[in-house]
N, C-alpha and C positions, 0 to 999 in steps of 0.2 A: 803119564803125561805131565811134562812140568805146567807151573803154575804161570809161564811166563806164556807159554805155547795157549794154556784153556783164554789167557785174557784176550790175545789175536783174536778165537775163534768167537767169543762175544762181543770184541768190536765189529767184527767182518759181519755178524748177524744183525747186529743193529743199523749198520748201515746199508743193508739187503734189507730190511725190513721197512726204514725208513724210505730207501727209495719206492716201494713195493705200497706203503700207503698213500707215497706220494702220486704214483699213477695212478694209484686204484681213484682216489678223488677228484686227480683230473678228469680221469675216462667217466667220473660220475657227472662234475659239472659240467663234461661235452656232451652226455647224453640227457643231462636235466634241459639244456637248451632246447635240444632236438624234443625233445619231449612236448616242451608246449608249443602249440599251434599258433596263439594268442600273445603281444608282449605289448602291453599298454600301460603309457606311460600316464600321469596324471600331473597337473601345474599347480600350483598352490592357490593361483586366479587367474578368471577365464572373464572376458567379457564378448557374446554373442551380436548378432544383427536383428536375429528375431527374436520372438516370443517363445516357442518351440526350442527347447535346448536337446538334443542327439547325443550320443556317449561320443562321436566323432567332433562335434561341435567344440568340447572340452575335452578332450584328450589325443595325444599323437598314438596310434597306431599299427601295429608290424605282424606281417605274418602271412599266412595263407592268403591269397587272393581273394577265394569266395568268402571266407569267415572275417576277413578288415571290412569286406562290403558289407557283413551282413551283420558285423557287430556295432560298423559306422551309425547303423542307421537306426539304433536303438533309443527309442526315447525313452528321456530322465527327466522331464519334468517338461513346465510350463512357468512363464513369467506372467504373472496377470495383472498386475498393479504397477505403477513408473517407480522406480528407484527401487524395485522387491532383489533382496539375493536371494539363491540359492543354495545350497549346502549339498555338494555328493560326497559320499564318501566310498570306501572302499566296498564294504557289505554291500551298498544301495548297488557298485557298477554287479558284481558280481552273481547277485539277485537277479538283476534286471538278465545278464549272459545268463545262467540257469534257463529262466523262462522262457530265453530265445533259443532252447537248443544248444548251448555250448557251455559243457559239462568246466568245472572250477579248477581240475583239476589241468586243464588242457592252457589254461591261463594265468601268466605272469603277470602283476601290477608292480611298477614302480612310480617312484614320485614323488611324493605329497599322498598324506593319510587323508586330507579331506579338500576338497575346489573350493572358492566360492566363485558361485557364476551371478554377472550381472551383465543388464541389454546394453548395449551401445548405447548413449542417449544426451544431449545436452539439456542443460538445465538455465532459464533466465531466472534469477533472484528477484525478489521480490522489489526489495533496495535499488536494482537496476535500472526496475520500469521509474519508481521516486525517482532517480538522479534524469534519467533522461526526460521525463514530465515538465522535470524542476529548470534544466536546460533550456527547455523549450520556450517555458512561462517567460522565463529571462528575457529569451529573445524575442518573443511574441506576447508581451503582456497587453492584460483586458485594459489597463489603464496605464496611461505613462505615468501616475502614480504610486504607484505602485512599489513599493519598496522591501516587503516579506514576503516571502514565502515560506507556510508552515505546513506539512502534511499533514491529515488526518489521522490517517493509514497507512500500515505498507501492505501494497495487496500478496497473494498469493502466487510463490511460485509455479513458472511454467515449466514442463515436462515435456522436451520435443523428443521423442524417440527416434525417428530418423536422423540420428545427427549428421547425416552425409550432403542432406539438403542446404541449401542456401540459404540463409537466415536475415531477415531485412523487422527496423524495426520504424512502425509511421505513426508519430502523434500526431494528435490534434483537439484544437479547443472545441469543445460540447457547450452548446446552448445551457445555462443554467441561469434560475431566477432569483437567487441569491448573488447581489453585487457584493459581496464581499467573500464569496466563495468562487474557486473556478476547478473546470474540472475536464481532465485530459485523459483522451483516451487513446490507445496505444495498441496501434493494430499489430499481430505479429505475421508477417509475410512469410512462409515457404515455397522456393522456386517462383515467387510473384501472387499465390495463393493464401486468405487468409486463412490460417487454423487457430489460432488463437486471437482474445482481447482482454487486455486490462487493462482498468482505469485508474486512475488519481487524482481525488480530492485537493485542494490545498485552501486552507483559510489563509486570504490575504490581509498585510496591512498597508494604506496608504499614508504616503507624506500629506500632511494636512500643516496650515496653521490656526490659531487661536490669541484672541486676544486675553490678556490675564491681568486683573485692576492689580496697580502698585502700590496703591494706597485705599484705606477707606473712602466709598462715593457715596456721598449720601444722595436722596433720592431728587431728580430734579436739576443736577449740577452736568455739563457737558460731559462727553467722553474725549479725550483729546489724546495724544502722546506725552502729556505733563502726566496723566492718571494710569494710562495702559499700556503695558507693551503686547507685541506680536513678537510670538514665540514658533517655535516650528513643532511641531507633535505628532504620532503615531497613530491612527484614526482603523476603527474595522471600516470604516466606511469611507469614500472620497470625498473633498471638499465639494462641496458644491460649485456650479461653473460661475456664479456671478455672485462670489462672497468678495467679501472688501471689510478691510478694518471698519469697528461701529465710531469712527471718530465723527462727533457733529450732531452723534446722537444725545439724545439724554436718559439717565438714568432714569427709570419706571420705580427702582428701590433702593434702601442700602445696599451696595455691595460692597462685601467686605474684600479687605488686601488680599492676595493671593487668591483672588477667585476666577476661573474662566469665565468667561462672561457669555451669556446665552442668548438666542434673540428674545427672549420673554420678559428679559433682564432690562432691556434700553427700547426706546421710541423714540420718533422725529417730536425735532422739539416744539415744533406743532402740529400736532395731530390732525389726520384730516380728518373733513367734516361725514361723518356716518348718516346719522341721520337728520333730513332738514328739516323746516318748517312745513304744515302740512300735508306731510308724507305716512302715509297709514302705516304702520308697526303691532309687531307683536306684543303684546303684555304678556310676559311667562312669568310665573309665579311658579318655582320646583323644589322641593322639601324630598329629604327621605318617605321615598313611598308613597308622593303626592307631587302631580304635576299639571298645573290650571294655567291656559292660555285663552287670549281673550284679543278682539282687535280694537286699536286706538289709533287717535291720530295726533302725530309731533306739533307741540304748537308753539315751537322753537329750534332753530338747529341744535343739535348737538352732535359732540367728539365721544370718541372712548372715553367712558369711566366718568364722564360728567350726568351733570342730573339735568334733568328738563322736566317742563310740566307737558303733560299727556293726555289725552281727554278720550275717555272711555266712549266708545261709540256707541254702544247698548244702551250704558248708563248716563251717559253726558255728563259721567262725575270726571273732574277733573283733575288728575294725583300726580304725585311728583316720582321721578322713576330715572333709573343709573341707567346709562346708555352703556352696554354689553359691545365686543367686538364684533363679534355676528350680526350688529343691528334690531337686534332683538332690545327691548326696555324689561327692567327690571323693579316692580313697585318698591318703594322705601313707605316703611309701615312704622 
């Protein structure tokens, strides 16, 4: 046999051969098909409606009739906590089929080597309930003074798990004893029903003014617009409803340049009359740790901060004594 004739017959065999492994691999992976009962596919993320997660729930399905029903409904787990994931993986489905009766070998997985499964759910941010609180104050403020608003706090996020419901969200101002705090509370409505509430603090500030000396006042000299101006200021607390520049007043002390000016600061530039002639009065005499009070009677009018004579009613001694705001006298010894 020539050499030319042997080379024909090991081409003609290798291409018998090759065709020969090539059926044989088909007719294998038409019968690897046939072979499994089970072909589940798996998604790389699954997000469910309930809490209860099913191997059906997180994965598509193919196969036999009874064994998709009966592999549907195998459970893989449970969600217990709002925002929990899950983690299946290939061992866990295949485990769980085992225990049910359907042998590993009867089942194909494709996919994704591992799910993560998480519940349907919406979430309000905590920032969300601040911004709509802070909204609201705007529009409905404790005082038309009102000029800041500063949160406390941001509260804690809400976790509505049905997120298919209707979601409504209703502030409103809360009674509180703090005028310089206010505080909103933020019902959260589903389908018309509350399930949730949170609230929000906010330390407010209001527009205030204040008088501020422009110059040194010494004590005794008028308060006018030559000495003060009225400035506008930032106040935790609201002006008062019946303040009025202290012009007309008089200074009580030096006040120095750039000083707010306070009511303790200035009085009318004649005081009125406390206590008159006559008029029974306290004698308080009060020391660290020592406090003697005694009754006398005025045997002169007097103003704040002026002295009169007083006459001891027990004693009938009669002493000179600083007329106090309260009407109370005070002995000078």
């Amino acid at each position: 046999m020539s050499s030319k004739t042997l080379g024909i017959i090991v081409i003609i065999c290798l291409l018998i051969s090759a065709q020969f492994w090539q059926a044989l691999a088909s007719g294998k992976a038409e019968s690897t098909e046939e072979d499994f009962a089970l072909q589940i596919y798996l998604p790389r993320e699954v997000t469910v409606e309930d809490d209860s997660i099913s191997l059906g729930q997180v994965s598509i399905i193919r196969g036999k009739g009874s064994l998709v029903t009966k592999a549907s409904g195998i459970a893989l787990g449970r969600i217990s906590v709002p925002g929990q994931e899950i983690i299946i993986d290939r061992p866990m489905v295949l485990s769980r089929l085992a225990c049910s009766g359907i042998p590993v070998s009867k089942v194909r997985l494709t996919g994704a080597e591992k799910t993560k499964v998480k519940r349907q759910q919406q979430i309000i941010r905590g920032s969300k309930f601040v911004e709509l609180a802070s909204s609201f104050l705007t529009k409905n403020p404790p005082a038309r003074s009102v000029c800041q608003l500063d949160s406390m706090r941001i509260p804690k996020d809400l976790v509505i798990l049905d997120a298919g419901k209707e979601i409504k969200l209703s502030p409103r101002l809360t009674k509180n004893g703090t005028r310089n705090h206010a505080k909103v509370r933020i019902g959260v409505l589903a389908d018309g029903k509350e399930i949730g509430v949170r609230e929000v603090t906010f330390r407010l500030k209001y527009d205030c003014r204040r008088a501020v000396s422009l110059v040194d006042i010494p004590a005794g000299v008028s308060i006018s617009p030559a000495n003060v101006k009225i400035e506008k200021t930032l106040s935790a607390y609201p002006e008062p409803a019946n303040w009025n520049p202290p012009y007309g007043l008089v200074a009580r002390r030096r006040i120095p340049a750039n000083t707010a000016i306070r009511s303790y600061m200035v009085g009318p530039a004649n005081p009125a009359v406390i206590v008159k002639r006559n008029q029974t009065v306290v004698i308080r005499i009060e020391r660290p740790g020592l406090l003697i009070t005694a009754i006398g009677k005025a045997m002169q009018n007097g103003r704040g901060g002026e002295y009169i004579k007083v006459q001891n009613v027990d004693s009938q001694r009669i002493i000179f004594a600083k007329v106090n705001e309260d009407g109370t006298v005070e002995p000078v010894f």
